[in-house]
N, C-alpha and C positions, 0 to 999 in steps of 0.2 A: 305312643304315649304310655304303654302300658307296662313297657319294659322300663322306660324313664322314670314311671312312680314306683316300679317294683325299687330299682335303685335308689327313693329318695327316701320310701320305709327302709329299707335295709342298714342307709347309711345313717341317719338317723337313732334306729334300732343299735347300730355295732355303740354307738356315745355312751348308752345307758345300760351295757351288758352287765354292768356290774350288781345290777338288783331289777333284771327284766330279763326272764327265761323261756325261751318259744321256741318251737319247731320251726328250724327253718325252711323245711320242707312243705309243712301248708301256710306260708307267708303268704297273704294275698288271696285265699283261694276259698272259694263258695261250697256249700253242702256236701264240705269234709264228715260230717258226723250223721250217722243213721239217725240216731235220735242222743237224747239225755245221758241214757244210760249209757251208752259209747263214748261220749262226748267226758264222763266222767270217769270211765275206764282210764281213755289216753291221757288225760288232765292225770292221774294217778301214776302213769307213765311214766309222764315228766318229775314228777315227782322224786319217784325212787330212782333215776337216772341222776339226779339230783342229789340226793342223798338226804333231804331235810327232815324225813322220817325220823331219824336218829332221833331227833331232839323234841320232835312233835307231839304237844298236849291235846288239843284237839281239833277237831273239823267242825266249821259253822256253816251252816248251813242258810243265805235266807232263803226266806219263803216267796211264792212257792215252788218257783220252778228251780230254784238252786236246790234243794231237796231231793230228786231221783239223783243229781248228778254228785251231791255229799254222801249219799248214799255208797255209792259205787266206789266210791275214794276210798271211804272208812273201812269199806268192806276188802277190797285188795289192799290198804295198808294197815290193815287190822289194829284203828286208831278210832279213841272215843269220837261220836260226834254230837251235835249240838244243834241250836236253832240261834240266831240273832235274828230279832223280828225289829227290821227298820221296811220302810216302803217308800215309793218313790211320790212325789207331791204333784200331782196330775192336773194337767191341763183340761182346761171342763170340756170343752169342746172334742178333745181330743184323749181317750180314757190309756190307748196304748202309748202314750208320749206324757214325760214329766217334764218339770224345769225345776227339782231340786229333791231333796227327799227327808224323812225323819226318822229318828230313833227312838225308843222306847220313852228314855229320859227328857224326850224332849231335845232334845240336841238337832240343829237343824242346820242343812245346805241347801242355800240355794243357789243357780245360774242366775248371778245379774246379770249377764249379756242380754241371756235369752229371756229371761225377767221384763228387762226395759222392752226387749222386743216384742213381745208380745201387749206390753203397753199396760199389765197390771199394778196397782195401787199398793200403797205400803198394807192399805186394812181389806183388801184381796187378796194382797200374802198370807195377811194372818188366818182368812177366814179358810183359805186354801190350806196352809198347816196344820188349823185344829182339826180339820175333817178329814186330813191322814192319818193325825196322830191317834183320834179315834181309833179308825180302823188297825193301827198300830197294836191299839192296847187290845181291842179288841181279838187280835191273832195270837197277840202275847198270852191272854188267858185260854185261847181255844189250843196252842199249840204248845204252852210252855208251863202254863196253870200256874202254881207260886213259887217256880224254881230260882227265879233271881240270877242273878249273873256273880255272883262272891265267887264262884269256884273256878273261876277263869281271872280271878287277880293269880298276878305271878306266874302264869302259863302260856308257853308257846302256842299260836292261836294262828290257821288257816280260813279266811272268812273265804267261803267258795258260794258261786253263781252260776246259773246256767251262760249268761253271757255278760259283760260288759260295756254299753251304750253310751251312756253321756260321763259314767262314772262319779256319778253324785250319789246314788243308793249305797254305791262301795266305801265311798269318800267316809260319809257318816256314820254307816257298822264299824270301818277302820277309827275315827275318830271317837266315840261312842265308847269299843271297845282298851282304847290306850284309857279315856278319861276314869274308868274300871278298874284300870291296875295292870291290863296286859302286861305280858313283860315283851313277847313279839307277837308283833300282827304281821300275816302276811298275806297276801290276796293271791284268787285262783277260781279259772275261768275256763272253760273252753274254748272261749272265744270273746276279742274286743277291739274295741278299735284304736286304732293309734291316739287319737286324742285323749281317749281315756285314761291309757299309759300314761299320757305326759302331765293328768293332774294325779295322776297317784302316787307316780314316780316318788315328791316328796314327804310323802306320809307313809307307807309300806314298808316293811324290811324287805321285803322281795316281792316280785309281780312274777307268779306262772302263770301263761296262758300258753298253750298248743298252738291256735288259730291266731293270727295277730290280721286284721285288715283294717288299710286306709278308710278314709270317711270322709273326705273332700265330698265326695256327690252325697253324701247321704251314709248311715247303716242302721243294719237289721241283724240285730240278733237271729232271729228263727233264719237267717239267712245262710247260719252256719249248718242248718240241722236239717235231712230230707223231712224225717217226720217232726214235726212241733203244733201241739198246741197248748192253751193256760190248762194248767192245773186247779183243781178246785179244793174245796175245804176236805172235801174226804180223802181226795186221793195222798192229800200230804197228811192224816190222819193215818190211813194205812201204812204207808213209809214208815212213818214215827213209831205203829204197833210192831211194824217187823223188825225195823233197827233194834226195840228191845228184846224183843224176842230172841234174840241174836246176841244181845250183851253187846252193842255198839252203841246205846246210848238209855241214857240213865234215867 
């Protein structure tokens, strides 16, 4: 079975080559990455094997755990970076799992599949989105204070993650960001799963990821990573102090 799904990502994968770029060498495969910072090394990899530096405005960062790994990008490709502060719209019961996410402006995705499945209410939606968006703004002013987003109209734009799950957090920063002025967004990841690709596929100008894995049984991000855990409000605090310290972000 495992050789037969190796072939039905691959064949799959070979359809949408044309704006989805992966190592084919860890297709499929568990606790390729030490931690973040590796995970953001090779994701930088692909990059410049790629060539899309050339053109590249800046690195976005979300919060918090795409931050070590924006980090490490901007740093080997010696490109501004940034913070987009969208989050994912969490399930009460369950605080490591969303069904859908939000952006700053308000701009929101949700999973209706997983929406109806879970059996929640049009006014359990909303109550669920306002108490993201909250926390939304809330990061907004602790990690970005009154910077705005104007200066990312008209600029090539890399929105990067530690990992990629459901692909609704990414869907929104991408969406979010075009309704801004982008002129390209493109997404980048260490790692995600196939499903995600295939709703990003038509919003993205290109999808990098290094690690690509199936999700028929389920995925985990930290699945990709030996060491992982959340990041808190200071640690991406420090990131942000060093990146300026550095001239990588403004």
């Amino acid at each position: 079975m495992g050789e037969e799904l190796f072939y039905i990502v691959r064949k799959y994968l070979s359809k949408i080559k044309d704006k989805v770029t992966y190592y084919d060498h860890l297709l499929e495969l568990k606790y390729v990455f030490k931690d973040r910072a590796e995970g953001g090394n090779v994701l930088a990899n692909l990059l410049i094997e790629s060539r899309i530096t050339e053109t590249l405005d800046y690195i976005l960062a979300i919060p918090r755990g795409g931050l070590p790994v924006a980090y490490n990008v901007a740093k080997k490709l010696n490109v501004k970076m940034d913070i987009v502060t969208v989050r994912k719209v969490l399930i009460p019961w369950n605080t490591e799992a969303g069904y859908g996410a939000v952006a700053p402006d308000g701009t929101v995705e949700i999973n209706e599949v997983l929406r109806e499945h879970l059996g929640f209410t049009g006014e359990e939606v909303k109550e669920h989105v306002q108490i993201t968006l909250s926390e939304v703004l809330r990061r907004e002013k602790l990690f970005r204070g009154s910077k705005g987003y104007d200066v990312f109209r008209n600029k090539n734009i890399i929105v990067v993650d530690d990992g990629i799950a459901s692909g609704y957090t990414m869907l929104v920063a991408v969406k979010f960001l075009r309704n801004i002025g982008a002129s390209k967004v493109y997404v980048g990841a260490p790692t995600a799963s196939l499903s995600s690709i295939k709703l990003l596929y038509p919003y993205a100008d290109h999808i990098y990821v290094p690690n690509i894995r199936s999700d028929f049984w389920g995925f985990a991000v930290a699945e990709a990573y030996i060491k992982w855990y959340d990041l808190t409000d200071e640690e991406v605090l420090t990131i942000i102090n060093k990146a300026k310290s550095e001239n990588l972000m403004d």
